[in-house]
C-alpha positions in Angstrom: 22.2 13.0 10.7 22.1 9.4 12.5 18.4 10.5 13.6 17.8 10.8 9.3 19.5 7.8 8.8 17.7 5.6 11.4 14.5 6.7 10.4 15.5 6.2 7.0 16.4 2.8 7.1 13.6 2.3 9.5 11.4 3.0 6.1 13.4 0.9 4.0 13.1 -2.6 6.2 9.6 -1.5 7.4 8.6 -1.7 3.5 10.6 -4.8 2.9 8.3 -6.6 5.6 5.2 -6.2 4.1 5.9 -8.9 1.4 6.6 -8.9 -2.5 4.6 -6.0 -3.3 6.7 -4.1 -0.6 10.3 -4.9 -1.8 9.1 -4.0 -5.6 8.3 -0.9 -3.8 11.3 -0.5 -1.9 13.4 -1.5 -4.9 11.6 1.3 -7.4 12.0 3.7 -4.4 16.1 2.5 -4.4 16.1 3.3 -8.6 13.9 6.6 -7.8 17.0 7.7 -5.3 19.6 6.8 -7.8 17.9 8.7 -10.7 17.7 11.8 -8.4 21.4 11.3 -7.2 22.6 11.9 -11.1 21.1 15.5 -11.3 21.5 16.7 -8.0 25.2 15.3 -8.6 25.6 17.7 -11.4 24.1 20.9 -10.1 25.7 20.7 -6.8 29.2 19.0 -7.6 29.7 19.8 -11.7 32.1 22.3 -11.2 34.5 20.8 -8.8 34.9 17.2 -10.4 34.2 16.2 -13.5 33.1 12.7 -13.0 29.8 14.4 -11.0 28.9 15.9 -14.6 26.1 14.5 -16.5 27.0 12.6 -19.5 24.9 11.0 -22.5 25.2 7.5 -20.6 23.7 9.1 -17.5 20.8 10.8 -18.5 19.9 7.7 -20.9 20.4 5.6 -18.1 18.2 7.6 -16.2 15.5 7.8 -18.7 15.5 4.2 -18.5 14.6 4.2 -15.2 11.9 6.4 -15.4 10.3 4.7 -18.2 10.5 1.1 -16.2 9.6 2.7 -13.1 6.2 4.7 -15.0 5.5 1.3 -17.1 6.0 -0.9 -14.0 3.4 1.6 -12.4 0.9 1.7 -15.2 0.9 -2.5 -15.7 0.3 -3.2 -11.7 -2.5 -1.0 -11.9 -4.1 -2.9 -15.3 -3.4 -6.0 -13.5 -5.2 -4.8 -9.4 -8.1 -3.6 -12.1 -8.0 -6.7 -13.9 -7.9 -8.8 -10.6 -10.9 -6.8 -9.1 -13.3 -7.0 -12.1 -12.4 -11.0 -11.7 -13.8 -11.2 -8.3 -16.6 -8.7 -9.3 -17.4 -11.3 -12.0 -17.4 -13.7 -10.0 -19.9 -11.9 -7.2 -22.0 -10.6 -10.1 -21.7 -11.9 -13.6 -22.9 -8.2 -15.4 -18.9 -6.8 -16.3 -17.1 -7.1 -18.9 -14.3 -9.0 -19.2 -11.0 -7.2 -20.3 -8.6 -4.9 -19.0 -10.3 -0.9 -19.0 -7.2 1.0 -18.0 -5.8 0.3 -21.5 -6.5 2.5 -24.7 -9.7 1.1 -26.6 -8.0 -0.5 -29.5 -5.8 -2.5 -26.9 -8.5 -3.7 -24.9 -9.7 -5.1 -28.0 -6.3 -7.2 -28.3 -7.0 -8.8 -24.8 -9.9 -9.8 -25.2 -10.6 -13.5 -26.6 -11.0 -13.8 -30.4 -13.6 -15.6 -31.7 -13.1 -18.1 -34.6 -14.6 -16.8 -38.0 -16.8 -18.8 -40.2 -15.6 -20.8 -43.3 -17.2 -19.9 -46.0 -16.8 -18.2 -49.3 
């Protein structure tokens, strides 16, 4: 057990060290854990105290979690896709600009609208 935990929190400041981008991870990692404690919670310890047993308020509170934790996942990837088709523009002026991981009608909102003509 003290072996787990060592190695354990080993992990955990070893992924703090490695800047910004490693205590996001650590701190998703920390929800992840919490989620996982809810249901495991309830199958293992349901019948012996009530308070272990899901309610409405836990399992929303998971799904919130989940849905941050997958949204937060999705965005950081749009954004490191984003970021590299910058310095590839930069290098070699033949990509598009706009984010490509997004659906085709919402790359179409990030990219820059052009004014329309007056007329009539």
């Amino acid at each position: 057990y003290v072996v787990v935990c060592g190695v354990h929190q080993f992990a955990f400041y070893y992924t703090c060290s490695l800047g910004s981008a490693g205590a996001i991870t650590a701190g998703i990692n920390k929800c992840l854990q919490t989620v996982m404690l809810f249901f495991l919670s309830n199958a293992l310890f349901c019948g012996s105290a009530a308070s272990q047993c899901l309610s409405p308020l836990k399992i929303a509170s998971a799904m919130c979690v989940c849905t941050g934790v997958m949204l937060y996942a999705f965005l950081s990837s749009c954004e490191q896709q984003h970021q590299q088709q910058q310095q590839q523009q930069q290098s070699d002026r033949s990509v598009e600009p706009g984010l490509t991981c997004l659906h085709p009608p919402l790359a179409k909102l990030s990219e820059p609208v052009a004014p329309a003509a007056a007329g009539g």
